[in-house]
N, C-alpha and C positions, 0 to 999 in steps of 0.2 A: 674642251671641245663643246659644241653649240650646238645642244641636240633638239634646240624647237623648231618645229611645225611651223610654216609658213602658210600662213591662209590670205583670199584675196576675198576683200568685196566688193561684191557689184554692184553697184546701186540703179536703177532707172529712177533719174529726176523729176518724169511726169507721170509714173505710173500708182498705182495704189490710192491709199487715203489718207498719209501718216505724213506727220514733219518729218524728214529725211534726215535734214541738220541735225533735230535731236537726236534719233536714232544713233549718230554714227559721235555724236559727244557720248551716248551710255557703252558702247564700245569704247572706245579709249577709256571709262570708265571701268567697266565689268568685265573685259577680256581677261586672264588670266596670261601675264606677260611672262610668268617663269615656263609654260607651255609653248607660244605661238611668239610669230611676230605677224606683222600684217600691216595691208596697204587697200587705199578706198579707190575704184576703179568707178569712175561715172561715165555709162553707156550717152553714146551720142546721137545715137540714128536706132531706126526699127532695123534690129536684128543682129546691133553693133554688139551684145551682149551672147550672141553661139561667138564672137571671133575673139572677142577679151577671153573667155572658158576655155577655148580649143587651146589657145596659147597658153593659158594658165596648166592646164594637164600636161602639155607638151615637155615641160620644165617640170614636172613631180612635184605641182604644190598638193599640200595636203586635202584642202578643200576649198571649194570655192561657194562662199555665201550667197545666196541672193539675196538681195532687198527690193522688193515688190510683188509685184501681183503674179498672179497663173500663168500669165504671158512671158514676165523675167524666169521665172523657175521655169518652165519648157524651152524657154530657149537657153538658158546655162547646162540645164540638166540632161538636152542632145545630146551636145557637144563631151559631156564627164561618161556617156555610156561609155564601157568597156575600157575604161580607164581604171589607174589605182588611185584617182584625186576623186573625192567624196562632195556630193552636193551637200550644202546647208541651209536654211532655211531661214531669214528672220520675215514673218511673214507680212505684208503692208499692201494685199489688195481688200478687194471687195466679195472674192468668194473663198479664197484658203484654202482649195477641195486636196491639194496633197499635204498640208500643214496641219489640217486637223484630223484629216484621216491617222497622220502618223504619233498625233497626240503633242504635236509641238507649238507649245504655248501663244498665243495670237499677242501677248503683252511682249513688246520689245526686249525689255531687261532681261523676263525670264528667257527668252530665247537665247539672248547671249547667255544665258547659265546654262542652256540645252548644250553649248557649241563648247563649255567647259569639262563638259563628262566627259567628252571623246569616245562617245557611246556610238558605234558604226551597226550601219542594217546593209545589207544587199536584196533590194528589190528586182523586180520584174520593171517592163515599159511597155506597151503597147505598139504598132504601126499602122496607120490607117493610109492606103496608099506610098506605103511607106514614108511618110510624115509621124514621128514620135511624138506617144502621147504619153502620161504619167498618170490623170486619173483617168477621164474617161475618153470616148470620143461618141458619135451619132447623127444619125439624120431624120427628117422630120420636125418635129415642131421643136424639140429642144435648140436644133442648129438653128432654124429660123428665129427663134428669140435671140439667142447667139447674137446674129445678127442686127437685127432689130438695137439688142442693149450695148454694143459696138456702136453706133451711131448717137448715143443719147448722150450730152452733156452730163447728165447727175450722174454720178455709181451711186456703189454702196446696194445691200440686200433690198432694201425697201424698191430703190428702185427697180432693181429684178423681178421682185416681185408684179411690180403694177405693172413690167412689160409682159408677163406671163402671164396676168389675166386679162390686160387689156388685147393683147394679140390671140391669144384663144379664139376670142370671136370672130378673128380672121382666117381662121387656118383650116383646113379639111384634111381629113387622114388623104394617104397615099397607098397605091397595092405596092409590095415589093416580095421580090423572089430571095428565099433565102437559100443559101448551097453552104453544107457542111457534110463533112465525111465520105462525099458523094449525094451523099443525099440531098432532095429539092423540097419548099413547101411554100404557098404564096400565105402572104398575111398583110390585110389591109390594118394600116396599123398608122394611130398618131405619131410614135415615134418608136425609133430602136437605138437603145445606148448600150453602147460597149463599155464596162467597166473594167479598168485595172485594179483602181482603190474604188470605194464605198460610195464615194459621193460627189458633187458636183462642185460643193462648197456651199458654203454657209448652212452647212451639217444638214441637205437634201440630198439624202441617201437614194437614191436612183438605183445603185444596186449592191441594196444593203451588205449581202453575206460575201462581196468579194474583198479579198486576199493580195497583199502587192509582193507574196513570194510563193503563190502555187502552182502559177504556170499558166493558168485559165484563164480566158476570159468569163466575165461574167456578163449575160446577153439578157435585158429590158424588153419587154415587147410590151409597148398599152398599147390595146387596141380601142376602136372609140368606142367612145362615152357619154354620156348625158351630163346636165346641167348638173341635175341632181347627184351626179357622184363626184363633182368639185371637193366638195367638204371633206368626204371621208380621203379621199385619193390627198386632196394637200396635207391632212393631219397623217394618214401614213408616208408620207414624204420624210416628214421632217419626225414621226416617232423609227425610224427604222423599222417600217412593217409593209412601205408599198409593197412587196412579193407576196402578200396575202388576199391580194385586193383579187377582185373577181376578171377586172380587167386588164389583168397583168398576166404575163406569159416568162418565162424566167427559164434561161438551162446555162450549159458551161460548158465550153469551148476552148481550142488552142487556136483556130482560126475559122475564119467566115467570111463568107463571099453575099455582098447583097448588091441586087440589079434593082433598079428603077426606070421608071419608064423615061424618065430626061433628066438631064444635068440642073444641079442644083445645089444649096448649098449644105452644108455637112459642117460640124466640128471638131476640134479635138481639144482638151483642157480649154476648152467656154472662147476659144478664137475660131471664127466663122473663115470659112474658104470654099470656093466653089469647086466641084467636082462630077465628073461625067455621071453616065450611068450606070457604070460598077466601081465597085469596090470595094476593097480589099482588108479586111481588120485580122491582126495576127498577136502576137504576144512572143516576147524576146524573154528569156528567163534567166533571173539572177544575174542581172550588168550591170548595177547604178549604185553605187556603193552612196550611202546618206546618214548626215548626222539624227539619230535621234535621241529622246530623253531615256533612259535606263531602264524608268518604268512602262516604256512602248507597249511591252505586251498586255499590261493592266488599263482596265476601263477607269479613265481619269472622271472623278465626280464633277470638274471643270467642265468637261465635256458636255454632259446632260446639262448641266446647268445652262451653257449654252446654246443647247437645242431647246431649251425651256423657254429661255429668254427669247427668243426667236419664233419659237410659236406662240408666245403668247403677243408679239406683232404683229403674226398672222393671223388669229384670231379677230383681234382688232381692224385688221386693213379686208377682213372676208368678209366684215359686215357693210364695208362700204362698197366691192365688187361683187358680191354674189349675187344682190338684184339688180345691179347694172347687167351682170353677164346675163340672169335670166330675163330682161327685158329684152333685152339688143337680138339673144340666141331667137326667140319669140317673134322677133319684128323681120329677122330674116328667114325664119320659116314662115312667116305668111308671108314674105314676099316670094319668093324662091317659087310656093305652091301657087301663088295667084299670077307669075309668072308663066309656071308651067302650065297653070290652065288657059291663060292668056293664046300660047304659041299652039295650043290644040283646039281651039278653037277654026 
């Protein structure tokens, strides 16, 4: 009798940063064939990967892999909620924010030795206007870079970055009403993230101490800020310590309702979409069955290493935008004032 595991991968051909081809030769490679059998599913259109998944659970495969970025994993990983087929992960975008959160390997190979343990976790998911998210979702300045880095030909972290200090200069906080428990309170505020997992990807921990099986959300508020606190605000980014900073605001929640003053855009797992002026962030508990590495619950020394390596790019790319940003911030506060003295005149 043939008691393996049937797993399916998905691949998106245009997405991520990775040769694809190779990736799916170290499969036929490194798969464990006395365990599994398996088949490569390549997505053909946006959104063609929630219909390959839904069908894949339909039929009780064991799990079903993604291969690419933030975008392929939210869209497989809809579709597996509340199913008994388990998402997997080999990870090939530009930010990884549920891949590293769960500590599963960013190097191809090893990830197929992640999908060899048959090591299973049952997480939490997120809903923002009932749209599924897995790490986080938000609106404010984080959705409008969202968008903004959606639009840009290059990926990759670096690029992220220079769109998040080159847009800064653009952006102004927003008021928003927030309603939870009954309760109301306005907060003018750059942005508000909702996290499920920790981070946003590329180990920019936004909010740091949350959890992807406690039930809570975990709620970001910066409110603004000055030039001057660039530096310390991006170094506790990326050390896991923004919730210390002076202009963060931080609680935990099972759901939240936030109004704004007009429709705008919002995201969830780093894909921008427009949305009215409410909405709706909730948390689903214990649905998404996912492969991870055995040692999940230990802090992998890979990990900091790779929050290392990453800040010390950021380090280097601060010296090139921190006096652009304080010239630029400079040249539009004297305009802005010699405007408004202009019009009172």
């Amino acid at each position: 009798m043939d008691n393996k595991k049937h797993i399916a991968f998905i691949i998106n051909p245009i997405s991520g940063i990775r040769d694809k081809e190779q990736i799916l030769k170290w499969i036929d490679e490194r798969l464990d064939k006395q365990l599994y059998t398996y088949e490569f599913i390549r997505t053909e259109y946006a959104g063609h990967a929630i219909k390959i998944a839904a069908q894949q659970a339909e039929v009780g495969t064991f799990a079903v892999v993604a291969i690419g970025g933030d975008g392929t994993i939210n869209e497989i990983a809809r579709s597996l909620v509340h199913t008994s087929t388990a998402l997997g992960i080999i990870p090939c975008g530009s930010g990884n924010g549920l891949a590293r959160h769960l500590q599963i390997p960013l190097e191809p190979r090893q990830a197929v030795d992640i999908i060899n343990e048959q090591a299973i976790k049952t997480i939490d998911y997120g809903l923002i206007n009932s749209i599924p998210f897995f790490c986080t979702c938000g609106v404010g300045f984080d959705a409008f870079v969202s968008l903004q880095f959606s639009k840009a030909g290059k990926r990759g972290p670096l690029t992220y970055l220079e769109k998040t200090l080159s847009e800064s200069l653009k952006y102004y906080p927003e008021t928003y009403e927030l309603e939870m428990n009954g309760n109301t309170a306005r907060y003018r505020a750059f942005l508000i993230a909702c996290g499920n997992a920790s981070q946003y990807g590329n180990n920019a921990y936004i909010t740091p101490q949350a959890t992807l099986d406690d039930g809570l959300l975990d709620v970001t508020i910066l409110e603004p800020f000055t030039v001057l606190d660039v530096p310390a605000l991006a170094y506790q980014l990326f050390h896991k310590t923004i919730d210390q900073n002076s202009c963060i605001k931080t609680f935990r929640c099972q759901s939240l309702k936030i109004h704004r003053n007009k429709p705008g855009v919002v995201h969830y797992d780093g894909d921008p979409v427009v949305m009215g002026r409410d909405i709706e962030v909730g948390i689903v508990k214990k649905a998404l069955h996912v492969i991870v590495p055995r040692n999940a619950e230990q802090d992998s020394p890979n990990v900091f290493q790779r929050a290392q390596d990453y800040i010390n790019g950021l380090k280097q790319l601060n010296r090139q935008f921190l006096q652009k940003m304080s010239e630029d911030w400079k040249e539009r506060s004297w305009a802005r004032e010699n405007g408004e003295n202009k019009g009172e005149r």
